[in-house]
C-alpha positions as CSV (number, residue, x, y, z in Angstrom):
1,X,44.2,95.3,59.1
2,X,40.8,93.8,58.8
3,X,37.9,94.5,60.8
4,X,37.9,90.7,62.4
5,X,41.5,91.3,63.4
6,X,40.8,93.8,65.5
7,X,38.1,93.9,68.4
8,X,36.6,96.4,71.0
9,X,34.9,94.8,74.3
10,X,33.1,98.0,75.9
11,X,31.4,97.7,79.8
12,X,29.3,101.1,79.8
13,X,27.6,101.0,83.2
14,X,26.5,104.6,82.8
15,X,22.6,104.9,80.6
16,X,22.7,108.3,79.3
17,X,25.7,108.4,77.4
18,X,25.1,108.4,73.2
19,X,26.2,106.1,70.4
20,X,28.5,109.1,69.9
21,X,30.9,107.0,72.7
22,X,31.0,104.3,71.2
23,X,31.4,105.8,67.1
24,X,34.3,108.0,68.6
25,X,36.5,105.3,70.7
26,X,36.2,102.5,68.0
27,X,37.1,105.4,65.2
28,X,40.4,106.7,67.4
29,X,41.2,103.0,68.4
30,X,40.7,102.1,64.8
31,X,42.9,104.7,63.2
32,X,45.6,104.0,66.5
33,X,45.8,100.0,65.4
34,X,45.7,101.0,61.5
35,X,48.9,99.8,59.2
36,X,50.4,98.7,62.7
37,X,49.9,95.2,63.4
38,X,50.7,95.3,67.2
39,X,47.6,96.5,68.8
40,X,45.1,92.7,68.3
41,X,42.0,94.7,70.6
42,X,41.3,96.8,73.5
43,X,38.3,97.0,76.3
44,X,36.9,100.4,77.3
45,X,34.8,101.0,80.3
46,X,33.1,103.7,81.5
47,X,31.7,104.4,84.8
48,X,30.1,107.1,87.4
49,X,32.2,106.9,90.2
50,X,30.5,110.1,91.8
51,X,27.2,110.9,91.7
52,X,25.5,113.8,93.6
53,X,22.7,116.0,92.8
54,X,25.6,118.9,92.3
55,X,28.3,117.0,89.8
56,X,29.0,113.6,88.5
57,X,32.1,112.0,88.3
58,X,32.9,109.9,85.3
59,X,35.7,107.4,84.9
60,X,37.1,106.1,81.5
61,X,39.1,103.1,81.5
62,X,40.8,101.3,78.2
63,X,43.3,99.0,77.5
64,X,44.8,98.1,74.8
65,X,46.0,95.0,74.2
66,X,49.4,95.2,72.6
67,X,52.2,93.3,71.6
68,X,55.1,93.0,73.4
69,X,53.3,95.0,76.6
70,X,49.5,96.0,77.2
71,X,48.7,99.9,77.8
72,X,46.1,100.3,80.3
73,X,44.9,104.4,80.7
74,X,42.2,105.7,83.0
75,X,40.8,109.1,83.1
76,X,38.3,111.1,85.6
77,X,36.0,114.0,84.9
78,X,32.8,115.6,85.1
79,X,31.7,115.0,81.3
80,X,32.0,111.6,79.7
81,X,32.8,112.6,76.1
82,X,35.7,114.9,77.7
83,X,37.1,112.3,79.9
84,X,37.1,109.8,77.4
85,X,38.6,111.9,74.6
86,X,41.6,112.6,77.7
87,X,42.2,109.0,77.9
88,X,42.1,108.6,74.1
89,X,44.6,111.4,73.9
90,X,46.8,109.4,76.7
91,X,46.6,106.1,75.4
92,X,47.8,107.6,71.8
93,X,50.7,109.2,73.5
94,X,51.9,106.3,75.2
95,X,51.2,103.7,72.1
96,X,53.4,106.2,69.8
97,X,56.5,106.4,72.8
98,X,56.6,102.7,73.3
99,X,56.8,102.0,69.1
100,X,59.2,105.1,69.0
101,X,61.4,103.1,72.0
102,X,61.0,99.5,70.1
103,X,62.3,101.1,66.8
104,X,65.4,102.9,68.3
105,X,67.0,99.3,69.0
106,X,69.6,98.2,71.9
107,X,70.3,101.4,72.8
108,X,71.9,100.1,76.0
109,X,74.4,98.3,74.4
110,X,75.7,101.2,72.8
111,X,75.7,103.4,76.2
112,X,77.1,100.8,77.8
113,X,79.9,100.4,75.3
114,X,80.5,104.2,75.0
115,X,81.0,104.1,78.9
116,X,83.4,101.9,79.0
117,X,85.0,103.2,76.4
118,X,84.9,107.0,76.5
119,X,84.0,108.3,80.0
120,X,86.5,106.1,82.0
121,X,90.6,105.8,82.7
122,X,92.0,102.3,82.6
123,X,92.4,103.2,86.5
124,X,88.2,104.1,86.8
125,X,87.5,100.5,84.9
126,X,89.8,98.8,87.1
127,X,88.3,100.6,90.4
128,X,84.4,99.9,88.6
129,X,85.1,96.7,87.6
130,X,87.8,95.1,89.7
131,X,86.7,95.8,93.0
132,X,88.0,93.2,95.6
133,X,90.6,91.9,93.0
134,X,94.2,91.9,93.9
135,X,96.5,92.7,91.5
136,X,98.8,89.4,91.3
137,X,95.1,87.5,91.4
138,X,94.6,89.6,88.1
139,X,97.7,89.1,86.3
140,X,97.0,85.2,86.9
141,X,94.2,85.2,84.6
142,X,94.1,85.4,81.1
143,X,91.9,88.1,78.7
144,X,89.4,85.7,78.2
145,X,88.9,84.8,81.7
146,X,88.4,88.6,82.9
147,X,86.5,89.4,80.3
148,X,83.9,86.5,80.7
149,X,83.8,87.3,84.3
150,X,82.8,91.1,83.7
151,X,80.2,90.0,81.8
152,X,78.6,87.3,83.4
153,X,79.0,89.2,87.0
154,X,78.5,92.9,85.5
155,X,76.6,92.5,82.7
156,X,79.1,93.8,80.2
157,X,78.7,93.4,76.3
158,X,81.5,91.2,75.0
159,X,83.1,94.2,73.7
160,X,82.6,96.3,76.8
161,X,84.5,93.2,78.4
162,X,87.1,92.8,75.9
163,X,88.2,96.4,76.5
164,X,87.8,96.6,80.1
165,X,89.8,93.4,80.3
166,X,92.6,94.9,78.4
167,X,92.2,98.1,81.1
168,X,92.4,96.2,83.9
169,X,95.7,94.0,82.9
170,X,97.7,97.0,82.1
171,X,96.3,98.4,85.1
172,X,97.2,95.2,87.8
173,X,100.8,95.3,85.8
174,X,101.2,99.1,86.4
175,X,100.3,98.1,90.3
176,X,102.5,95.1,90.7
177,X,105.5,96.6,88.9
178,X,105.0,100.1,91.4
179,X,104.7,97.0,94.8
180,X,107.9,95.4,93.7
């Protein structure tokens, strides 16, 4: 990534505070953005929120603006350089979880699917999905029909659907044959 690709607006309000601020944010933020091309710029503030004749309180703000989400991290403390390396370590932390979480793909899909599948009985999906359906209502219907329901009013996969469909017919048969 090229240095015009990437950009840094900082707000210092705070006079005493070095060059070193400014060297060590735009390295971290540099390396953080490097062979990634998700991260376009960030803007980092710093401010005295406190200040007494006994401490001073510091706050570090940055975001990062970041494809598909921005990160925002802000950080308090009595020395600028430590606060700021604090948010630094934060904003890292949460930059690496959110690519890790991206990469994994739709890892809800599969959950839901292994669900459906695995932890329930055909009676469970019926009782889940079915609720408020009467048997003979059921049998009515065709595969297709149920399963486009479940997915449109549960929000099922298509092959969470097709199965629990399945369930539930054998399930409204077993019902109606036991009530006649």
């Amino acid at each position: 990534m090229g240095s015009s690709d990437f950009y840094i607006d900082y707000n210092i309000e705070v006079s005493d505070v070095g060059d070193e601020f400014q060297r060590e944010t735009e390295q971290q933020l540099r390396e953080l953005a490097s062979s990634h091309s998700d991260i376009i710029g960030a803007a980092v503030a710093l401010e005295k929120t406190a200040d007494t004749q006994t401490y001073d309180v510091y706050r570090v703000r940055i975001i990062v603006y970041k494809r598909p989400q921005d990160i925002a991290v802000a950080k308090q403390g009595a020395d600028p350089m430590a606060t700021l390396r604090e948010a630094l370590d934060a904003l890292e932390e949460q930059v690496r979880a959110t690519r890790e979480k991206l990469s994994q793909g739709d890892t809800h899909r599969d959950s839901q699917i292994e669900t459906v599948y695995y932890d329930l009985s055909a009676d469970e999906i019926y009782a889940t999905y079915a609720k408020g359906w009467q048997p003979e209502d059921v049998l009515r219907m065709d595969h297709t029909e149920i399963a486009s329901r479940l997915m449109v009013e549960q929000g099922l996969t298509q092959d969470a659907a097709d199965f629990a469909a399945d369930q539930i017919l054998l399930v409204a048969e077993r019902i109606n044959d036991q009530e006649q």
